[in-house]
C-alpha positions in Angstrom: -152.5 14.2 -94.5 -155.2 11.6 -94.6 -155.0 9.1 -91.4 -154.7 5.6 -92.1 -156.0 2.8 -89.4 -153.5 1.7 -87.1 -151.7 -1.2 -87.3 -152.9 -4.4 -85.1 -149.8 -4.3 -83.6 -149.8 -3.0 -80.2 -145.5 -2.8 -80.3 -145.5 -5.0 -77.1 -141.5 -6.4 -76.0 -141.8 -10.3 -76.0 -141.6 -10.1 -72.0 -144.7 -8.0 -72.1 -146.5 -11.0 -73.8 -145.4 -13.8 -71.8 -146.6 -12.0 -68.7 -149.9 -10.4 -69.6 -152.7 -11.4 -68.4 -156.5 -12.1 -68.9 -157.8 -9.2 -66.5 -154.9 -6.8 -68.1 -157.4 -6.7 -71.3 -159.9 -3.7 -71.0 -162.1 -4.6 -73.7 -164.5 -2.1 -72.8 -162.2 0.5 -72.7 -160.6 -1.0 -75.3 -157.1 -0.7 -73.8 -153.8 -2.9 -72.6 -152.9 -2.5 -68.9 -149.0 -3.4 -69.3 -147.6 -4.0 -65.5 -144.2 -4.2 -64.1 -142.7 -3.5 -67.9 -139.4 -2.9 -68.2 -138.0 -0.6 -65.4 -140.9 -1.7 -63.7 -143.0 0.7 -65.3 -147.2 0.0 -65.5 -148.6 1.8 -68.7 -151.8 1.4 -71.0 -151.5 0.5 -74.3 -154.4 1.0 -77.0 -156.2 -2.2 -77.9 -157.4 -2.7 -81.3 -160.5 -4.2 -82.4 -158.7 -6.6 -84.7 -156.1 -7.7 -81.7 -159.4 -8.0 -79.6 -160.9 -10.5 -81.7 -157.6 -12.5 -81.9 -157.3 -12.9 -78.2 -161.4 -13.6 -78.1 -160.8 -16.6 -80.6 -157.6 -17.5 -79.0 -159.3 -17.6 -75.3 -162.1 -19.9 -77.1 -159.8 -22.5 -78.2 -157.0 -22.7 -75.6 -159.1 -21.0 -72.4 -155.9 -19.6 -70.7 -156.2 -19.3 -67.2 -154.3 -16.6 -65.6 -152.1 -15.7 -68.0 -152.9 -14.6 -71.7 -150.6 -17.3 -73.7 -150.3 -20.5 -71.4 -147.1 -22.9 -72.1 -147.4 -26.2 -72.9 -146.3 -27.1 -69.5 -146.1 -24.3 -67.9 -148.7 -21.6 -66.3 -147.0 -19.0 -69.1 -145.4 -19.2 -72.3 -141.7 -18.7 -71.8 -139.8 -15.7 -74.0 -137.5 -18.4 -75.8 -140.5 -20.6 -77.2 -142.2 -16.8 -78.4 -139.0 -16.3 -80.2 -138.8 -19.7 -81.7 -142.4 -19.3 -83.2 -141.8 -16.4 -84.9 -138.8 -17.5 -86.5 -140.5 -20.3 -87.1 -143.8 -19.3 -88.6 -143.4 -15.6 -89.2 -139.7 -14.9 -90.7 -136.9 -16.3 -90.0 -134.6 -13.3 -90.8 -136.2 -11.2 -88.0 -136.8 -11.2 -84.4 -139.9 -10.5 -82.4 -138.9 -7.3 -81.2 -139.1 -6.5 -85.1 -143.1 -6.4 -84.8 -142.5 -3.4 -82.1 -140.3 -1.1 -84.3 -142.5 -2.2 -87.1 -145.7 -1.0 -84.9 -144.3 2.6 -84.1 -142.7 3.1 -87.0 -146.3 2.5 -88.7 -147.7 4.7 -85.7 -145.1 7.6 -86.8 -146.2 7.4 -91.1 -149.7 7.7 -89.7 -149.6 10.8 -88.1 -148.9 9.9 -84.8 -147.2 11.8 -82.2 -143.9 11.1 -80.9 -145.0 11.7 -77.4 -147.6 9.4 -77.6 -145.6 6.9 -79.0 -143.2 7.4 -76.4 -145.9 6.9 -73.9 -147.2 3.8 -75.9 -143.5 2.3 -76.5 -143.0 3.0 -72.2 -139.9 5.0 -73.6 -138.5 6.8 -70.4 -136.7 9.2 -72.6 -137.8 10.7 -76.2 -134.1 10.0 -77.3 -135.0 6.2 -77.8 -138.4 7.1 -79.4 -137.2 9.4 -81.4 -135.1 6.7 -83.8 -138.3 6.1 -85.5 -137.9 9.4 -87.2 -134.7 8.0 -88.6 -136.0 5.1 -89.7 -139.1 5.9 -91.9 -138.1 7.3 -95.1 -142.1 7.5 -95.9 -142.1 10.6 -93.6 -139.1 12.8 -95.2 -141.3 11.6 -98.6 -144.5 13.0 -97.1 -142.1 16.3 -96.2 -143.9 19.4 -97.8 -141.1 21.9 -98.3 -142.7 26.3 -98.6 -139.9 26.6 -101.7 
């Protein structure tokens, strides 16, 4: 099976937005430090080069100082005002935490290993990674039966 790039998404929760920060980007590693997720996990996420050059032309024109996304008023974007943007500018029929099944679920018709998405997602148990296989039909299409 041919690889396909990944997706720009890096399946991030909308908490995991509003709190990152400036030194959390590696771009020389090219990698994500997530901290205090949920459970109050830390993990790494891969950064790609087409997020990297989002958040470069995003620092430019607001220059963020601590955090990543700065409020209007506020040192950091609140969850509720992430929400209302995407169902304002993005679709209004889905949520944010669409864009993160959408990630892994792109992740899984690639190729990619449910224990590294499971270590990507910060999925404590490969139960809850694990409904990505129910939820791509591409991948029982791309199933090569012996008979």
């Amino acid at each position: 099976m041919e690889r396909k790039s990944h997706s720009s998404s890096v399946g991030l929760r909308v908490s995991e937005v509003v709190n990152l920060k400036i030194v959390d980007i590696d771009s020389d590693r090219m990698l994500i430090n997530i901290r205090q997720a949920k459970g109050r996990k830390d993990r790494i996420v891969p950064l790609s080069k087409n997020v990297l050059k989002l958040l470069r032309e995003y620092y430019i024109q607001y220059k963020p100082k601590e955090y990543m996304f700065n409020g209007q008023t506020k040192l950091k974007y609140s969850i509720g005002s992430c929400q209302k943007i995407f169902k304002k500018y993005i679709d209004a029929d889905m949520s944010f935490h669409s864009l993160r099944h959408s990630c892994f679920t792109n992740l899984l018709e690639t190729g990619t290993n449910l224990k590294i998405i499971q270590s990507i997602a910060g999925h404590s148990s490969s139960k809850t990674t694990e409904i990505y296989t129910h939820i791509s039909k591409k991948v029982l299409e791309n199933v090569v039966l012996p008979i």
